[in-house]
C-alpha positions as CSV (number, residue, x, y, z in Angstrom):
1,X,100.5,-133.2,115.9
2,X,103.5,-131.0,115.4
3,X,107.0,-131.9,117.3
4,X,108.7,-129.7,119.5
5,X,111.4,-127.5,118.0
6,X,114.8,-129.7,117.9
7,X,118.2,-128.1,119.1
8,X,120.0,-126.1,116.1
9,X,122.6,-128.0,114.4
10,X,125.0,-127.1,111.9
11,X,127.7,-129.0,109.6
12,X,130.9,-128.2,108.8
13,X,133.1,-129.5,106.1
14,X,136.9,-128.8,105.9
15,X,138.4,-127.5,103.0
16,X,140.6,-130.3,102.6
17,X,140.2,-133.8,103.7
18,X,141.5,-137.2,102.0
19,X,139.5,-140.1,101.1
20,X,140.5,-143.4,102.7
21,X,139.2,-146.7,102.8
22,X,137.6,-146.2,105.8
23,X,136.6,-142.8,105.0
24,X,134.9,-142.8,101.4
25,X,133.2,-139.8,101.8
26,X,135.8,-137.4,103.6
27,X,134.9,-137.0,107.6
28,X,132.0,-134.6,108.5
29,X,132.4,-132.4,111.7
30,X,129.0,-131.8,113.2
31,X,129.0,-128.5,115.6
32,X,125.5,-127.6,117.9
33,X,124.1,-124.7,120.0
34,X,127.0,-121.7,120.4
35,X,129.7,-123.1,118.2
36,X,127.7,-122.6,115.4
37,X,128.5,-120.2,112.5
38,X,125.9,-117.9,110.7
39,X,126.0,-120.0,107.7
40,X,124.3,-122.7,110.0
41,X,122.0,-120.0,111.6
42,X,118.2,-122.1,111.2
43,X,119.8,-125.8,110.1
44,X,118.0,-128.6,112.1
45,X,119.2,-132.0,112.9
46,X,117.1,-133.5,110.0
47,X,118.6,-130.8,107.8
48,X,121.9,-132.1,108.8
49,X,121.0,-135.6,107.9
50,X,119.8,-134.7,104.8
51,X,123.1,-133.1,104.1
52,X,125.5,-136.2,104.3
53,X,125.3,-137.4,101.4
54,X,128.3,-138.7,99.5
55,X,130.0,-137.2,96.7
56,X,129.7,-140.0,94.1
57,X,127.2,-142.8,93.7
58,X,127.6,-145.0,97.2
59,X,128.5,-148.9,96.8
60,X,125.9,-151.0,98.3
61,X,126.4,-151.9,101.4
62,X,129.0,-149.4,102.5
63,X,128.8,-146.8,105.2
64,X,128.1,-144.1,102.6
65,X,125.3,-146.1,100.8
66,X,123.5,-146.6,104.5
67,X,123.9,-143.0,105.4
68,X,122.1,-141.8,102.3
69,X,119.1,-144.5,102.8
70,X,119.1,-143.2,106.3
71,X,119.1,-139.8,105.4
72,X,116.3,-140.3,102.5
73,X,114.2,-142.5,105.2
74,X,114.5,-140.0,108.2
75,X,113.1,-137.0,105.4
76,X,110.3,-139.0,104.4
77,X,109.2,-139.6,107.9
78,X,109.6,-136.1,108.2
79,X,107.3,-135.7,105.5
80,X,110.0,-133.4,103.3
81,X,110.1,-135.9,100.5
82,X,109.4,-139.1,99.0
83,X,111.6,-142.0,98.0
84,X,110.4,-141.1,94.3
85,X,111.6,-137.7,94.6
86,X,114.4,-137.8,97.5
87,X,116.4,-140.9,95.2
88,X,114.3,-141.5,91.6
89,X,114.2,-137.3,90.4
90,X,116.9,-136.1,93.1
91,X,119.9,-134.1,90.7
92,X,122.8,-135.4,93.2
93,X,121.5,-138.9,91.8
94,X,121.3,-138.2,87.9
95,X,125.0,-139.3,87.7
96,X,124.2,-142.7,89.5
97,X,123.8,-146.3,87.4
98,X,120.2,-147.6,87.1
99,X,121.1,-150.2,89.0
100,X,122.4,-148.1,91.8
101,X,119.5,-146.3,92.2
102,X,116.8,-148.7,91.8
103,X,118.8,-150.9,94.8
104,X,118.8,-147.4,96.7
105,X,114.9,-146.7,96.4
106,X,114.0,-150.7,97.0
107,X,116.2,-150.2,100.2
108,X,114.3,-147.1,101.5
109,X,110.7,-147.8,100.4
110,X,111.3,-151.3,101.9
111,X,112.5,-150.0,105.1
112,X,110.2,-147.3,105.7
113,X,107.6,-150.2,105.5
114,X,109.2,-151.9,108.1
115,X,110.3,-149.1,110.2
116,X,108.2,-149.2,113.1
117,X,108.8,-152.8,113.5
118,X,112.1,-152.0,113.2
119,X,112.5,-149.5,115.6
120,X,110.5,-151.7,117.8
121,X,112.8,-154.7,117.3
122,X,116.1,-151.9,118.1
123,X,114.6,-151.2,121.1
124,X,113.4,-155.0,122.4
125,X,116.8,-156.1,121.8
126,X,118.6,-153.0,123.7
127,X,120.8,-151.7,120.8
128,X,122.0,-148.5,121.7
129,X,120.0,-145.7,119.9
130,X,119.8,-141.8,119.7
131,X,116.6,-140.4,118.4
132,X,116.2,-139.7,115.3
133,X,115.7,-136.0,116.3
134,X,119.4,-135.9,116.6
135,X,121.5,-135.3,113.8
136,X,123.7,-138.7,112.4
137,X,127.4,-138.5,113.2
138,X,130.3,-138.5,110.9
139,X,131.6,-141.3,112.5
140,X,128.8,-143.7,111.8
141,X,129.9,-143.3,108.1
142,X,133.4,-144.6,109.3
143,X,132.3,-146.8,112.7
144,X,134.2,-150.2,112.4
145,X,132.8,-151.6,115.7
146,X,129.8,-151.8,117.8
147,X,127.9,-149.2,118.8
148,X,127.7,-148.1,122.8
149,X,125.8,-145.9,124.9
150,X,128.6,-143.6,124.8
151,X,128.4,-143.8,121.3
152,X,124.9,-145.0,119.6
153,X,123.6,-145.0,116.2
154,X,121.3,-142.7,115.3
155,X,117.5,-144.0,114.7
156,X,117.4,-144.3,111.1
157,X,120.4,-145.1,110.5
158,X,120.4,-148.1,113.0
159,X,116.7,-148.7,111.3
160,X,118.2,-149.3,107.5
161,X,120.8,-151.4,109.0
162,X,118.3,-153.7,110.7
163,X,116.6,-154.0,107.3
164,X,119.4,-155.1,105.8
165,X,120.4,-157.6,108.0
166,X,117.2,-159.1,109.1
167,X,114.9,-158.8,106.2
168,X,116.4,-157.4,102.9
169,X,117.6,-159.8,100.5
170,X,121.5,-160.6,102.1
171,X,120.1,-161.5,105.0
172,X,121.7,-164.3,104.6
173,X,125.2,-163.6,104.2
174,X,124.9,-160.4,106.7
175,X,127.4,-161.8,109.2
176,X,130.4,-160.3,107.2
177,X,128.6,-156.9,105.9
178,X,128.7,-153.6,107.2
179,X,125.2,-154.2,108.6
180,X,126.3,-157.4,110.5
181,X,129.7,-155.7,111.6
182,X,127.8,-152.8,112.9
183,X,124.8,-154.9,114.9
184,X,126.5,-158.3,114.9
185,X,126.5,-158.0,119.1
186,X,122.4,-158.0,119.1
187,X,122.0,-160.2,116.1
188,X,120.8,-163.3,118.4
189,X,118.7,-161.0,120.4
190,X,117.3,-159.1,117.0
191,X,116.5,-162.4,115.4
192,X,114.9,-163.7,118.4
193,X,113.0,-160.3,118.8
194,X,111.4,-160.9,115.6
195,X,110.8,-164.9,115.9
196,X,108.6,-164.0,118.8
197,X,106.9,-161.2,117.2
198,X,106.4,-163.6,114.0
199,X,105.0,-166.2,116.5
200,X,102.7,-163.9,118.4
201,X,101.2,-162.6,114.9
202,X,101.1,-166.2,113.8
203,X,102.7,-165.5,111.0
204,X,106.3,-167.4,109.4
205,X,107.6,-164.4,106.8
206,X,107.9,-161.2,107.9
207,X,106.6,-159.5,104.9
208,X,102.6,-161.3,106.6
209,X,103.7,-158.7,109.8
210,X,102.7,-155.7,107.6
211,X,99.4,-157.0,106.8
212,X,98.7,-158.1,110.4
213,X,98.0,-155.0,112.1
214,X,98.8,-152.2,109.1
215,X,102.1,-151.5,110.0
216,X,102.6,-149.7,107.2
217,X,102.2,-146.4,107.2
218,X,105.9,-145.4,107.6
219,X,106.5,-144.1,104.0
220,X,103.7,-141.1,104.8
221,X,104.9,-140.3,108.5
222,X,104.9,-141.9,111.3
223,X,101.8,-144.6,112.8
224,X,101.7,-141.7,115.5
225,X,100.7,-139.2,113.3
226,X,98.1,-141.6,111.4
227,X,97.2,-145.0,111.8
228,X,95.0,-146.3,114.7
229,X,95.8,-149.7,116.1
230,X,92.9,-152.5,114.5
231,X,91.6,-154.4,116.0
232,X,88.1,-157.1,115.6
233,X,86.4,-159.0,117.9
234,X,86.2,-162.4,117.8
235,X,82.7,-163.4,117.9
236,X,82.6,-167.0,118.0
237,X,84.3,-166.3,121.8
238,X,83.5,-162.6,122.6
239,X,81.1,-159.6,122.4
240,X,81.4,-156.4,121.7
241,X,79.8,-155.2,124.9
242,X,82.6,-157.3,126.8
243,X,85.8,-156.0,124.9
244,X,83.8,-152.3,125.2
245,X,84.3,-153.0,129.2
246,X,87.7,-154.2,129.1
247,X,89.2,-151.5,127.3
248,X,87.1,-149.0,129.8
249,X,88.8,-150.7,132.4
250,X,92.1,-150.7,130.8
251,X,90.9,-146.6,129.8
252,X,91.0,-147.0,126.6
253,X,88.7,-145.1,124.1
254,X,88.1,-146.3,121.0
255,X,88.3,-143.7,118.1
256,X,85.3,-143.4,115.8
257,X,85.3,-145.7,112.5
258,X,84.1,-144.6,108.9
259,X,80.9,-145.3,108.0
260,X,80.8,-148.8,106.5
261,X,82.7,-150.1,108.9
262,X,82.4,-153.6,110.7
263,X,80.7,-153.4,113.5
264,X,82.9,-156.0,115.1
265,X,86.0,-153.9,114.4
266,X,87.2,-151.0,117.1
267,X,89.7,-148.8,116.2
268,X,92.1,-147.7,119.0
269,X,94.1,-144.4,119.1
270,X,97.2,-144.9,117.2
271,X,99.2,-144.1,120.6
272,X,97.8,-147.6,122.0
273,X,100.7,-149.6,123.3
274,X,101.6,-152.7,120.8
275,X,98.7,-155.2,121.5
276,X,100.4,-158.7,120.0
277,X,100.9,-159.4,124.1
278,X,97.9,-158.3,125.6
279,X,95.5,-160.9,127.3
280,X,92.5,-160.3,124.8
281,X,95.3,-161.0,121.7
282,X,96.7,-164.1,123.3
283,X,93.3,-165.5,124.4
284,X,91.7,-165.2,120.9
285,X,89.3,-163.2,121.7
286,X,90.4,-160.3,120.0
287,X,92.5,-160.4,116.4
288,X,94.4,-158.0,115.4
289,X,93.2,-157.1,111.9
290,X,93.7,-153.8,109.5
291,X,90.4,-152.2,108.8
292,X,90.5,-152.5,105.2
293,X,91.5,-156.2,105.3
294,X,88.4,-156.4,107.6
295,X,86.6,-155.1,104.4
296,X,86.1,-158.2,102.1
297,X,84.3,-160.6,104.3
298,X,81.9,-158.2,105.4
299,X,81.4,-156.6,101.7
300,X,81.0,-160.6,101.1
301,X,78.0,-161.0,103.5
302,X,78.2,-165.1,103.8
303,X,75.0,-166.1,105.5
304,X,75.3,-168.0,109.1
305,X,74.9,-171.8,107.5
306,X,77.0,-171.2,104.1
307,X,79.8,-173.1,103.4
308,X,82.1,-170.1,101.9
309,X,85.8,-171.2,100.4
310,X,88.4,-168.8,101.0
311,X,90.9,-169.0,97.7
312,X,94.0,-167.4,98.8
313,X,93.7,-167.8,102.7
314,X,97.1,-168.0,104.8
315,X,97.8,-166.1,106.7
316,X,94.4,-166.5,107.7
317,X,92.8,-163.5,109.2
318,X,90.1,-163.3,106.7
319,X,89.6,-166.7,107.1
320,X,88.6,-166.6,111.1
321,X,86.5,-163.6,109.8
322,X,84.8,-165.8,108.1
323,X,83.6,-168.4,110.7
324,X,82.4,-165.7,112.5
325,X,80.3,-164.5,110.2
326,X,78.8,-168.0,109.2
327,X,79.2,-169.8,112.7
328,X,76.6,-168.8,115.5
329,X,79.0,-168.0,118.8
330,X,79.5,-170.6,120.8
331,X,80.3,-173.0,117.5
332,X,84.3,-173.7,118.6
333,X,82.7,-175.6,121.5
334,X,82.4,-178.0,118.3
335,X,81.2,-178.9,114.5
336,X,77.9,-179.0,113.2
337,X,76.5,-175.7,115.3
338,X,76.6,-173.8,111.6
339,X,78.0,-173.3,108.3
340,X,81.6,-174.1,107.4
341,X,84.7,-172.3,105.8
342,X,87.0,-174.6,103.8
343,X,90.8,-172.7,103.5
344,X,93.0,-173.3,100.4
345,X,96.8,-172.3,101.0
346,X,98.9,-173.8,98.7
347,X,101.8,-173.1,100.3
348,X,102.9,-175.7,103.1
349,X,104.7,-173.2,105.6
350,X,102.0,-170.7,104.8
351,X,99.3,-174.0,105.6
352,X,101.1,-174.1,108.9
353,X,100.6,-170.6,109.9
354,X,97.2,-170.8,108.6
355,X,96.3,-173.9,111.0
356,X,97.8,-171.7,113.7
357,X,96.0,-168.5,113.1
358,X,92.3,-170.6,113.1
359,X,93.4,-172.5,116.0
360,X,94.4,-169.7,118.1
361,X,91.2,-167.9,116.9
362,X,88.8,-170.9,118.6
363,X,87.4,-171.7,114.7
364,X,88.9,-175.4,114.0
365,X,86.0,-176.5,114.4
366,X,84.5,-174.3,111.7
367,X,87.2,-173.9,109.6
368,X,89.1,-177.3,107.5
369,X,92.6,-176.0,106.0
370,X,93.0,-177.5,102.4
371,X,96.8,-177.8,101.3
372,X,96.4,-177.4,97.4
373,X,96.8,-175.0,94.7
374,X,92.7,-173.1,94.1
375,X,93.6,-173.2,90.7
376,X,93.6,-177.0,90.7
377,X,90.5,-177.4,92.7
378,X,87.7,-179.8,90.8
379,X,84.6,-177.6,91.0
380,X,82.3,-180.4,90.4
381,X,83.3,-182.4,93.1
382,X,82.5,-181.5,97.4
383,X,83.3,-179.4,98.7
384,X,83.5,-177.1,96.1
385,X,80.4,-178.1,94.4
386,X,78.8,-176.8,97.5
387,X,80.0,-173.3,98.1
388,X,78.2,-170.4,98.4
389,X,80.2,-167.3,98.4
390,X,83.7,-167.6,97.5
391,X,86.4,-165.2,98.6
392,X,89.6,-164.6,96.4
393,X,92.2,-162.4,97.7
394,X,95.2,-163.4,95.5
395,X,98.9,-162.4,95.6
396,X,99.5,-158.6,94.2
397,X,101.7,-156.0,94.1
398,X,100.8,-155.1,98.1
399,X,101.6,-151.1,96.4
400,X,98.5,-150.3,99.0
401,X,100.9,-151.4,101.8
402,X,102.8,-147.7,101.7
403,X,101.6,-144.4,101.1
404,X,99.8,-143.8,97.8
405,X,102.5,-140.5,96.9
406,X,105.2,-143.1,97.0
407,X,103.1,-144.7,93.7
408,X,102.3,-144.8,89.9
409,X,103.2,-146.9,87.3
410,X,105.9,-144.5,86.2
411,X,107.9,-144.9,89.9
412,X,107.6,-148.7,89.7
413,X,108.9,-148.8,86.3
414,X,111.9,-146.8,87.5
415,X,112.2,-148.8,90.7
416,X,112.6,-152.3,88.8
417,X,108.6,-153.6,89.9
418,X,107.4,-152.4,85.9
419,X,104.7,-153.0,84.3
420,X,104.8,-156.6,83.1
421,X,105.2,-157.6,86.4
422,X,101.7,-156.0,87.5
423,X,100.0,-158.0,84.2
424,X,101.4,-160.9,85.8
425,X,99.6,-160.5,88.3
426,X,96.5,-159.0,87.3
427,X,96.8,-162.4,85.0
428,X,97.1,-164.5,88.3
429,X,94.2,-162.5,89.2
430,X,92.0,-162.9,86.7
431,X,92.6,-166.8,86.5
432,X,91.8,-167.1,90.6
433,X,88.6,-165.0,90.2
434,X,87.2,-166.5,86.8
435,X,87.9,-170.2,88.3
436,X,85.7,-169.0,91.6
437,X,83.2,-168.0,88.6
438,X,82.8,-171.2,87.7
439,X,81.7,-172.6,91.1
440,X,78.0,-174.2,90.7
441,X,76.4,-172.9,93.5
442,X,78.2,-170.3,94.2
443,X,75.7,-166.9,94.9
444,X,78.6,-164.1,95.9
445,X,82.1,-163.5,95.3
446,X,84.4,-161.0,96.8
447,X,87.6,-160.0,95.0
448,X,90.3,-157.8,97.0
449,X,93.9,-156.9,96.7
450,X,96.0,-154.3,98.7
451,X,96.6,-152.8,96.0
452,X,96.5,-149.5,94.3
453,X,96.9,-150.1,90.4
454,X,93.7,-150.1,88.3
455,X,95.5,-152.6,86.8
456,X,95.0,-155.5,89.8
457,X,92.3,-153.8,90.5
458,X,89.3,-152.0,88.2
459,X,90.4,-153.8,85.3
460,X,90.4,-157.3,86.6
461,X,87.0,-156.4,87.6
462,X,86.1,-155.6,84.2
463,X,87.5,-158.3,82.8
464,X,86.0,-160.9,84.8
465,X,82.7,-159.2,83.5
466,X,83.4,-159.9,80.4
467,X,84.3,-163.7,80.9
468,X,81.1,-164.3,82.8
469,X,78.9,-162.6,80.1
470,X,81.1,-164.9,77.4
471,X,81.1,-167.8,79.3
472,X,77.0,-167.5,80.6
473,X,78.0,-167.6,83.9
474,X,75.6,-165.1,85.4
475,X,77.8,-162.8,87.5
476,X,76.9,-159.2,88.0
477,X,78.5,-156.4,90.4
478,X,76.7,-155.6,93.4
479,X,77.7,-152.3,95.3
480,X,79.8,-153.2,97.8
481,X,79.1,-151.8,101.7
482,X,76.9,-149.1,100.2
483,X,78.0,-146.6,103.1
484,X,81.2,-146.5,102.1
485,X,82.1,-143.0,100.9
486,X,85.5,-144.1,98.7
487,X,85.0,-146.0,95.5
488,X,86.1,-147.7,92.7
489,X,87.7,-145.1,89.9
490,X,87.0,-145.1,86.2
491,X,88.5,-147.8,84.1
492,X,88.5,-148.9,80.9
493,X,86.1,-151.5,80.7
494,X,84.0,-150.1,83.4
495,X,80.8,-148.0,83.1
496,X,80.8,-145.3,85.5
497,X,78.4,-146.8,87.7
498,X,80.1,-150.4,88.0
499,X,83.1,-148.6,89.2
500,X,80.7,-146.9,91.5
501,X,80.0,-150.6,92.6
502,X,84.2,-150.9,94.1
503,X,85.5,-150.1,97.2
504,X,88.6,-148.1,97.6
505,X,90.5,-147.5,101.0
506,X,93.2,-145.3,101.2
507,X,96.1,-144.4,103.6
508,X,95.4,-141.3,104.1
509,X,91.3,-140.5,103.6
510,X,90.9,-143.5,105.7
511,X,93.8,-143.9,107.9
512,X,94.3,-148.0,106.6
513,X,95.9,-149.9,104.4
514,X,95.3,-149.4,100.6
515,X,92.6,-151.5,99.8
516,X,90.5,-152.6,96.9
517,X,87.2,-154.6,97.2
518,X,84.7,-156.0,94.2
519,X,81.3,-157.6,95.0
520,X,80.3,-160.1,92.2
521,X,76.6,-161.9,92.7
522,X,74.5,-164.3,90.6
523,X,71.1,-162.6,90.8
524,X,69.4,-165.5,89.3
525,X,71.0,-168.1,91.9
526,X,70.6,-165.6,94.5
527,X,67.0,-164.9,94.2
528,X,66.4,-169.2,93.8
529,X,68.2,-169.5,97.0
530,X,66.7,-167.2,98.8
531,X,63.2,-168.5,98.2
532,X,64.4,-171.7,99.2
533,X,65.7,-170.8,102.0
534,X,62.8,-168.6,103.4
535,X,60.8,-171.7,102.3
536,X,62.7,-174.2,104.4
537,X,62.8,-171.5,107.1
538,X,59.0,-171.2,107.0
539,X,58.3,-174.9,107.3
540,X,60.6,-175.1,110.3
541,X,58.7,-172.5,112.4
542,X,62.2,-170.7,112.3
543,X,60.2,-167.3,112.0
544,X,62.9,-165.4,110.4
545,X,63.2,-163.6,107.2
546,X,67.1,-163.3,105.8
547,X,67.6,-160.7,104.1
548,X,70.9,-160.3,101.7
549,X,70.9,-156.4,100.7
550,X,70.7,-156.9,97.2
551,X,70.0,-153.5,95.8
């Protein structure tokens, strides 16, 4: 939806004006509405953002090097330029270091992944803010104390500042920066904002708050404009027909979903109100999960009765997904109602998160945390041995987590990620998928990364192909939620119709997180299990036929 015309702006710059310590840029005078000059006739606010920008390469840190990230982050969100193009291929940055551009494009890109929680942080913690349809003042290039409500910062600006301080890598030693000069007063109060937001999610690092929900879409636009709020139902507690009636009560519609999507999962208009407090959150009966991290259990399809090992789990959203799906509701009332899902988190923060998560989502009894590295795991001994579907969704380059124009191999070179770092991963990758090859009993495997690189992503798949046929291990693709209209893309290694096998989502086309998903199954196993089980099914009177969707 288009905004509302903003007020006409223009900026002025005298002819003469000296550079001082506090002034590195030379002050600005900002003029609106009938003291403008026909030179300014037609410049907007975000025009005159864009147009402080400082004469020579800012320092880090200082007020010039935050009012060019906030200038580069308020355009994007405005959807005239990208980080690539606004910092990497701008001409006023050609004459800049490496160094001091990369750090420039790492600070935007990484804010405008946080910025609505951000923004929603600034406004929790009452620091004084002007909307980022008003034009940034010269004296926030030069402000030496707190902002007031006589004087507040404008939105981005105040945004990139929070970054720094609370997230971005001097967090630590913020007290004495610009950043922690500037929002020093609400430090306590920001810090505390995000500890309970952290808590609610269930999550103990901030960068796990992007994956909880999607927040993410910053770096195309604004969630307004885009992303619906996620969120599934937690069938081991609740129904779909019963969330349906609360949110009619509440009058809330839920927006139609793709086709291929969960049934479990409603998606809510992205103008809902934050959710992390609402009753049906807190309760468990409801989690708030992306769409397309919803995607790789149910591409997995674990039968009710499996015992299913997730690789990679913490912070454990997939995880409770998967008791669900293998637990019959009604099974946190206690163990032995179903199947199982055993949780490997190698990490012992992450473990502790993880724990939270399932406990919070009624699945402890269904779900057993194991605090170990997957890569270590004996697969001859229990549980292991016992697993039937395995579910690896390793570390990556999380590149899905902002808009796909923000990305190619090229930009990440530029911006310091490069290209050894992805086939570092995609080697991590490979190992964590290959070791869930080797599983005994093992029938299905589901692969996914938030990523958008073929690299993490195809050609793993590919790969792993070719260590199963080396290796006689028996592992095919199956074509992953069939009425999903995005798929895999071509890929060396791939024939076209394995590709067709992948699952793609993307920010945009799909309004989620970018997303990759792989289906591997042992047909031979498969079929021998599935006999097996209609057999013992059979002699038990049970009367039902399962069917697994192999086609």
């Amino acid at each position: 939806m288009r905004s509302k015309p903003r007020p006409i702006v223009s900026i002025k710059r005298p002819p003469s004006i000296p550079k001082t310590k506090n002034n590195p840029i030379g002050q600005l005078t900002i003029t609106s509405g009938a003291s403008r000059d026909k030179k300014s006739k037609g410049a907007t606010p975000r025009a005159a953002l864009a147009s402080l920008k400082p004469t020579k390469p800012p320092a880090g840190s200082t007020p010039a090097f935050y009012t060019y990230a906030a200038s580069t982050v308020s355009k994007c969100r405005g959807r005239v330029g990208t980080p690539h193009s606004l910092v990497l291929g701008a001409e006023e940055t050609r004459t800049w270091s490496d160094g001091q551009r990369r750090r420039m494009f790492a600070v935007v890109m990484e804010t405008l992944k946080y910025y609505d929680i951000l923004e929603s942080l600034l406004s929790s913690s009452s620091v004084p803010i002007a909307p980022d349809s008003h034009p940034i003042r010269a004296s926030e290039q030069t402000m030496s104390s707190a902002p007031s409500e006589s004087n507040p910062l404008h939105l981005s600006f105040a945004v990139v500042l929070s970054y720094d301080l609370l997230i971005g890598k001097n967090k630590g030693n913020a007290v004495g920066s610009y950043a922690g000069k500037i929002l020093g007063k609400w430090k306590v109060a920001l810090l505390k904002s995000l500890g309970d937001l952290m808590g609610d999610r269930g999550v103990t690092v901030p960068v796990d708050l992007l994956r909880s929900e999607g927040l993410n879409n910053s770096a195309t636009g604004s969630r307004a404009t885009a992303m619906p709020r996620d969120i599934r139902i937690n069938t081991l507690v609740a129904t779909l027909g019963e969330i349906l009636a609360d949110l009619k009560r509440e009058g809330w519609e839920p927006e139609p979903s793709p086709p291929g999507t969960p049934p479990y999962m409603i998606r809510l208009p992205p103008t809902t109100p934050p959710l992390h407090a609402h009753p049906f959150v807190t309760s468990g009966r409801c989690i708030l999960q992306s769409l397309s991290s919803s995607l790789t259990a149910h591409a997995l399809q674990p039968q009710p009765g499996w015992l299913v090992v997730d690789a990679c789990a913490a912070p454990g959203n997939k995880t409770t997904q998967l008791a669900a799906l293998v637990a019959p509701p009604g099974s946190s009332a206690g163990a032995g109602a179903g199947g199982r899902v055993v949780a490997v988190e190698r990490d012992p923060k992450r473990a502790v998160t993880l724990r939270r998560m399932v406990a919070k989502a009624h699945a402890s009894a269904v779900v057993s945390v194991n605090e170990g590295d997957f890569l270590g795991t004996d697969v001859s001994e229990a549980p292991w041995s016992e697993a039937r579907a395995v579910l690896v969704d390793p570390s990556c380059s999380g590149s899905g987590l902002v808009g796909r124009e923000e990305w190619s191999n090229n930009e990440q070179a530029d911006a310091g990620v490069g290209e050894e770092r992805l086939r570092r991963l995609a080697d991590f990758q490979f190992k964590a998928v290959t070791h869930a090859m080797t599983f005994p009993s093992a029938v299905r495997l589901a692969y996914s990364t938030c990523s958008i690189h073929a690299i993490e992503n195809e050609q793993v798949v590919a790969r792993c192909l070719t260590y199963s046929g080396e290796h006689g291990l028996g592992w095919q693709l199956q074509r992953a939620i069939p009425e999903w209209r995005r798929r895999g893309v071509q890929s060396e290694g791939l024939e076209d119709e394995q590709a067709d096998c992948c699952v793609r989502a993307d920010p945009e086309g799909d309004r989620t997180t970018g997303f990759f998903v792989a289906v591997f199954v042992r047909t031979a196993l498969l079929s021998s299990a599935v006999a097996n089980e209609e057999a013992h099914e059979k002699k038990a009177g049970a009367g039902r036929n399962k069917k697994l969707l192999i086609k």
